[in-house]
N, C-alpha and C positions, 0 to 999 in steps of 0.2 A: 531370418525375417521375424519383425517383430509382430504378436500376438494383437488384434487390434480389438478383439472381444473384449467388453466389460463385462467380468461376472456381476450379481447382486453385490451391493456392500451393507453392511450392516453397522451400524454404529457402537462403538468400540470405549466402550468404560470397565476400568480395572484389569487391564490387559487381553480384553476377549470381546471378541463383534459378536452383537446380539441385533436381535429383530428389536426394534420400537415396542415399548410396550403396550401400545395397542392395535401391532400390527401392521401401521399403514405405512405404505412407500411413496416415493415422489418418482416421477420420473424426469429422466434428465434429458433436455433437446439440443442436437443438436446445431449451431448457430448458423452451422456452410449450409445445412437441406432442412431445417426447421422437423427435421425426423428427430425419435425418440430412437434413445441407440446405450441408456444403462436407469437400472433401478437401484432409488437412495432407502434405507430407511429415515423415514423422517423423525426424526426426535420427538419425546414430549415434555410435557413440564416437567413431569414425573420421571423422565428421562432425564433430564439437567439437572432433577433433584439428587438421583442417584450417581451422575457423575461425580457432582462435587462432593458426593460423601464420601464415592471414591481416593480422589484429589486430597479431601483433609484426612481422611483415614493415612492415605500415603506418607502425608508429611508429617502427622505426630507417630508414626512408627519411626523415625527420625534414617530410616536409611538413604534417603535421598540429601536429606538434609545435609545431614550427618557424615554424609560419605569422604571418604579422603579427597584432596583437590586434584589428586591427580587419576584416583579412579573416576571421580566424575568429568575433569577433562578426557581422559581416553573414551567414555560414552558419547560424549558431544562430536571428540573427533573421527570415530566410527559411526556415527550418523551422518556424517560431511561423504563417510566413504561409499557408504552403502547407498545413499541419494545418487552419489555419481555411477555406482555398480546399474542401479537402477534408471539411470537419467532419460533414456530414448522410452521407456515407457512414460513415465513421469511427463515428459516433453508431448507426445500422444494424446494422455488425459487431460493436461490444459490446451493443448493446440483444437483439441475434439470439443473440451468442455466449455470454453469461452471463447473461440472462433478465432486466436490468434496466432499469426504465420508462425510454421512449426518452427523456421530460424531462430524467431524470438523466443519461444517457450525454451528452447536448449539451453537459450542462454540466460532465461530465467532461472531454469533449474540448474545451472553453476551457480547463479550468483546466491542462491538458495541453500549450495553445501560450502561454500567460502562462507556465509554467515557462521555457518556450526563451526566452521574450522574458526572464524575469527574470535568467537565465543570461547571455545575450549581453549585458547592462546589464553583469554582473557579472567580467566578458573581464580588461578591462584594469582593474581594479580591485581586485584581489588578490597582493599582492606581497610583497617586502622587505624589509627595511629595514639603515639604517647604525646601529650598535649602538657606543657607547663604551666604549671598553676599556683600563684600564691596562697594557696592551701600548703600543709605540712600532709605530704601524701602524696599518690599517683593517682595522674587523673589520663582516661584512656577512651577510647571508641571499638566500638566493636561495629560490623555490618551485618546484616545478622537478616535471612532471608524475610517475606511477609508472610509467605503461607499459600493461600490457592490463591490464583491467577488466573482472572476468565480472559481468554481474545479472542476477542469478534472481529474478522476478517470481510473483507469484500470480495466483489467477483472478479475484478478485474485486473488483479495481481494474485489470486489463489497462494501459491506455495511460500512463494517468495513474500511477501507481505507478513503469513505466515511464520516464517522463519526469523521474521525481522522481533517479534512477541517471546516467540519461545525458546530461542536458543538463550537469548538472552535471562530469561526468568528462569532456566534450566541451568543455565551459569552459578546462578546466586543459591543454588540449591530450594527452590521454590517447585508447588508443582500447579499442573496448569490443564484448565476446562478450556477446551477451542471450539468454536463453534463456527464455523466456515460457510459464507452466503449458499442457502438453501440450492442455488443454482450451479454453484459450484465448488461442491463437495471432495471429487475424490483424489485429489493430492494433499489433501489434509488428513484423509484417512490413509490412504499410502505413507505421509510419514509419523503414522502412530502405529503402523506395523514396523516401520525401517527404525523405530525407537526401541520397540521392545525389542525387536533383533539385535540393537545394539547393545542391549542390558539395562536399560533404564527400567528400572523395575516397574512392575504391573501399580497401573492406578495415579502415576506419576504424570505422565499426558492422557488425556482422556478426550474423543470427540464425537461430537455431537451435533450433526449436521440436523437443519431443522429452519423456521420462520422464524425470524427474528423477533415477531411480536408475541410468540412464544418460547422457542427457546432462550433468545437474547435477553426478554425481560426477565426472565426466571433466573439467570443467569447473573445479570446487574442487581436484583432485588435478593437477593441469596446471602444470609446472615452469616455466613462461615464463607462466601467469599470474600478473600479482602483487598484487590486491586484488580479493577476491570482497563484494556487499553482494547480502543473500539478504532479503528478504522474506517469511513465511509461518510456518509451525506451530514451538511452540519445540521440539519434538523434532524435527523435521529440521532448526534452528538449531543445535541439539547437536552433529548428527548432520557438518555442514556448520565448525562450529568444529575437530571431532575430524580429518576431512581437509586442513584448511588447516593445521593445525599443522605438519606435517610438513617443508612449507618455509619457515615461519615467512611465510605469509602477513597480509596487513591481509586484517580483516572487518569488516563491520557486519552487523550484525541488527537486524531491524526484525520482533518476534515477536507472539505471543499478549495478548491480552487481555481481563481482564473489569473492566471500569472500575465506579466507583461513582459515582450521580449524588443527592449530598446536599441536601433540600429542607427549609431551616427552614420554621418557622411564621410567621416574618414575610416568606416570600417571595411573589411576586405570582405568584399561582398561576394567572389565566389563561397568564404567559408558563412558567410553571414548565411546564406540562403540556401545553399543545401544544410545544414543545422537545422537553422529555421523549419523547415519543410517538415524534417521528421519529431523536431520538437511539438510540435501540433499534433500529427498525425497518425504517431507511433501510439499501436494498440486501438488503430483506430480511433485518436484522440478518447478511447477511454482511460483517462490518467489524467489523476489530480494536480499533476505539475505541467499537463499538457500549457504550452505558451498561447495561448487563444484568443489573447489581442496581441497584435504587433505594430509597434510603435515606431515610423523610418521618418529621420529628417526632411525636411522637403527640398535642399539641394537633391536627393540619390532618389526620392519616394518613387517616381516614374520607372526609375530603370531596375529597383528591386522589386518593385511591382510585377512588372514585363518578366524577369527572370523565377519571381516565385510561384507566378502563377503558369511560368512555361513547366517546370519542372514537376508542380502539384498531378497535371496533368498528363503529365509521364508515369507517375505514379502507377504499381501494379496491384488492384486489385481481384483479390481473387482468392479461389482456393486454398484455405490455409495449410493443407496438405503439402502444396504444390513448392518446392524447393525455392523456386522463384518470387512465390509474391512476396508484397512489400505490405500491401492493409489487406488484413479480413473482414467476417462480417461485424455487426454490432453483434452482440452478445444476445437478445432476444425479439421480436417480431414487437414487441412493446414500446421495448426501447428506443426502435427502431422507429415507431411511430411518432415519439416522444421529439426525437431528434428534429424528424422531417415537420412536426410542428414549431419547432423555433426558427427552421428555414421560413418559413410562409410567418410568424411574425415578424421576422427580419424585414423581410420586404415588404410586410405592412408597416413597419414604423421607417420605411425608407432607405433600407439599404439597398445596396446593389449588389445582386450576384453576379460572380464573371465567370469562376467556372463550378463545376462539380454540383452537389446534392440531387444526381439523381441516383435511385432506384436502379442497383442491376441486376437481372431477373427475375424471377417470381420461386425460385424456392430457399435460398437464404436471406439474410438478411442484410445484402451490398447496399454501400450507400458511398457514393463518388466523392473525394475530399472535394471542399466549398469552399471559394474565399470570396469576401464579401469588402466590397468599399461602399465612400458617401457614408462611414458608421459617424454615429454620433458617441461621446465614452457614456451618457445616460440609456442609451439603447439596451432591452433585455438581452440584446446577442450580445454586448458588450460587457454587461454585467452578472447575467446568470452562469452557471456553471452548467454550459451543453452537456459536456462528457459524449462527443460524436466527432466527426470529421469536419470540423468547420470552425474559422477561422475571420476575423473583422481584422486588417489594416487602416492608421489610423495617419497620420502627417503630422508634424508638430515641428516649430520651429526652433527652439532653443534648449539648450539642457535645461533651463528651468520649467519651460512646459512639458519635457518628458517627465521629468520627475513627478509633478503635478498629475499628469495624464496617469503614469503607472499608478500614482497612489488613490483614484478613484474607486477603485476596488474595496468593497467590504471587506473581502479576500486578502492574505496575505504568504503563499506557500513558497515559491517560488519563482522564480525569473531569471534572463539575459539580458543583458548588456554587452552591445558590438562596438568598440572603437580601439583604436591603435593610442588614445593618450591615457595613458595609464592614472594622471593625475585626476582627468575627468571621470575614469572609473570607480576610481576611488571615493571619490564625491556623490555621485550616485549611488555606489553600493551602501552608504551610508545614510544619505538621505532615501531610500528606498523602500517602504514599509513589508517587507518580508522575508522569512525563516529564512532560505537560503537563494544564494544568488549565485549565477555562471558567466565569468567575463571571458567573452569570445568560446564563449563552449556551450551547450544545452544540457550541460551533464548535471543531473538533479541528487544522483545517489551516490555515496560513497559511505563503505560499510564500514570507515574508520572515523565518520564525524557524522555529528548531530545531524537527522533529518525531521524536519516538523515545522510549522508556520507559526504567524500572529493571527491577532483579529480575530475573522471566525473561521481561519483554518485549523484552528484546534490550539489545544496548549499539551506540553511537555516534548519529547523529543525519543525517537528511536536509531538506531545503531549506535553506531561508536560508543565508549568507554560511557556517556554521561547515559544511556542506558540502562546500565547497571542500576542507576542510582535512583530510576524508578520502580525498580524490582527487589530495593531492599531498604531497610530501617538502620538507620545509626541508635547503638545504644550508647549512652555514657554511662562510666562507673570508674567512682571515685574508691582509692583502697587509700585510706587512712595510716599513719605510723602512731603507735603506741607510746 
């Protein structure tokens, strides 16, 4: 039986958990009984000041750097092994620490050590090349790491998100300051213990769990870091580009969004709508690629209507403990608030609820999946980014008013498309203004190609191979003949 106790964690720079250096903790709630159940140290400036001195200290002793490709693939691949040694704990801390059904956390935390493993494949495989030159000489590229690495993570993918920063920046021999939303800290510090067990020497990942408007700033504003990639709301994305300016920092962002999920009339609507369902609602609709307007032709709109809202309501919330559920709670008694206030502007600017948003019981923080008709696409439920259980169906009649309709969005991260003619999918995927698109599937992630938006869901990209190439510098160098 697995240990359910969280001891104290203490924040972890230069291979060794220390108390805060002023001492103060945060404590962690949590989301199923709004109880307090482990203590964080919380970071400080001064804290983040010393990580990255850590971090650069690391990287110009050049053993990371420096290391052969295949000892530092064997540390990445023993980090993939040791996550899964460790996985039903790991699975526990985020199932306890963001309120999401333990089934999904397990299977976060796979996809969590398949990144290490996909990274460690990807070591010595990323290079330079010999480039012909009407010069008399050799003219060449080298890739050649950046140095320290901050990644600011959010709450509501903890490890995994995570992993999506550092395996990668660990790849290119870079080393790297994490800094993991204040609220949910400890599977970021569990794998900066399953790092150094790995062998990745002391100082090379360091974390530093803490407020964002402390440690993060300190973190982006930090003159010997030199590529920040930030995960989370696009107005702290803003917020996060405006302080990196200053020393001409790399960033990526990976921000906001409200994706559209397009359903012709000749699509196969059993798979359209069980997709559908959990494309919304999965993690509790906290997720930036949740599909949270849904776009049905109006030959099918009735009868996909009748079926998604029969099945919404099938839905098993509850206990994320519990083997069986399917949604947890929201993540904090805030948020939660936050949520049930865009239901009540919804239906002040005129939508209609049919089923879900309420309230179930009084000591986590349940909140029933919602789907909403009669939207308008200028509606704030239509156009903000909830990040809750709830969802606006909209009608449309033509693929040229779908297209139109999807592209009202500020937003641009992700989306489906449901139809059996492949040529109209086609048409759409391309006229469609965002980073990545699913025909006939709601599958958003795959750790072997580019994930990341337009617009204001951020710029550059994480996983796959083009990863790498935010985590490192091309050098040219010309060798002249005599």
């Amino acid at each position: 039986m697995t240990d359910t106790t969280v001891p104290d964690q203490g924040i972890l720079i230069a291979g060794r958990r220390r108390d805060a250096s002023d001492g103060a903790w945060s404590t962690l709630v949590e989301p199923a009984t709004n109880e307090p159940f482990a203590r964080v140290a919380r970071a400080t400036r001064a804290d983040a000041d010393a990580a990255v001195a850590s971090a650069a200290a690391a990287f110009a002793s050049g053993d990371w750097p420096t290391m052969r490709p295949r000892r530092r693939r064997d540390v990445l691949r023993r980090i993939a092994e040791l996550i899964r040694r460790d996985a039903e704990r790991l699975a526990l801390y985020e199932s306890r620490n963001v309120g999401k059904p333990i089934a999904a956390a397990r299977g976060e935390i796979a996809a969590a050590a398949t990144t290490f493993d996909f990274y460690a494949g990807a070591v010595d495989k990323f290079h330079g090349q010999t480039i012909p030159s009407d010069a008399e000489g050799t003219l060449l590229t080298f890739r050649e790491p950046i140095g320290v690495c901050a990644a600011i993570v959010p709450w509501n993918f903890p490890l995994l998100i995570l992993s999506w920063k550092v395996a990668p920046a660990l790849a290119m021999g870079n080393t790297v300051v994490a800094k993991p939303a204040s609220i949910t800290p400890l599977t970021a510090l569990a794998l900066g213990d399953v790092a150094l067990e790995a062998g990745l020497p002391p100082g090379v990942l360091n974390v530093v769990p803490g407020a964002g408007s402390v440690v993060g700033n300190a973190l982006v504003e930090h003159p010997d870091v030199r590529k920040v990639s930030f995960t989370g709301s696009t107005e702290v994305g803003a917020e996060v580009m405006r302080r990196a300016a200053g020393d001409i920092k790399r960033v990526s962002l990976e921000l906001g969004g409200k994706s559209a999920n397009i359903v012709f009339a000749d699509a196969d609507l059993d798979d359209a709508v069980g997709s559908s369902v959990f494309a919304v609602y999965d993690n509790a609709g906290q997720d930036c690629c949740s599909r949270s307007r849904i776009l049905v032709q109006r030959d099918v709109f009735d009868e996909f209507v009748a079926r998604f809202v029969d099945r919404t309501e099938r839905l098993i919330v509850g206990d994320p403990m519990d083997e069986g559920t399917e949604i947890g709670p929201l993540v904090t008694a805030d948020h939660l608030r936050r949520v049930q206030g865009y239901l009540e502007l919804g239906e002040q600017e005129g939508a209609r609820r049919v089923c879900g948003g309420e309230r179930l019981g009084s000591r986590g923080n349940y909140l029933t999946p919602a789907v909403y008709l009669d939207v308008r696409p200028d509606m704030q439920l239509m156009q903000d980014e909830i990040f809750g259980p709830v969802v606006g169906i909209l009608p449309f009649a033509d693929e040229a008013e779908a297209v139109a309709l999807a592209n009202t969005s500020r937003y641009g991260l992700s989306g489906s498309i449901w139809t059996r003619d492949i040529g109209r999918a086609l048409r759409v995927a391309r006229a469609f203004e965002t980073g990545m698109l699913s025909i006939n599937s709601s599958s958003s992630v795959h750790i072997e190609a580019p994930f990341g938006g337009v617009k204001r869901s951020g710029i550059g990209r994480e996983q796959g191979m083009v990863a790498l190439d935010h985590y490192s510098e091309y050098k040219t160098v010309f060798v002249g003949r005599d």
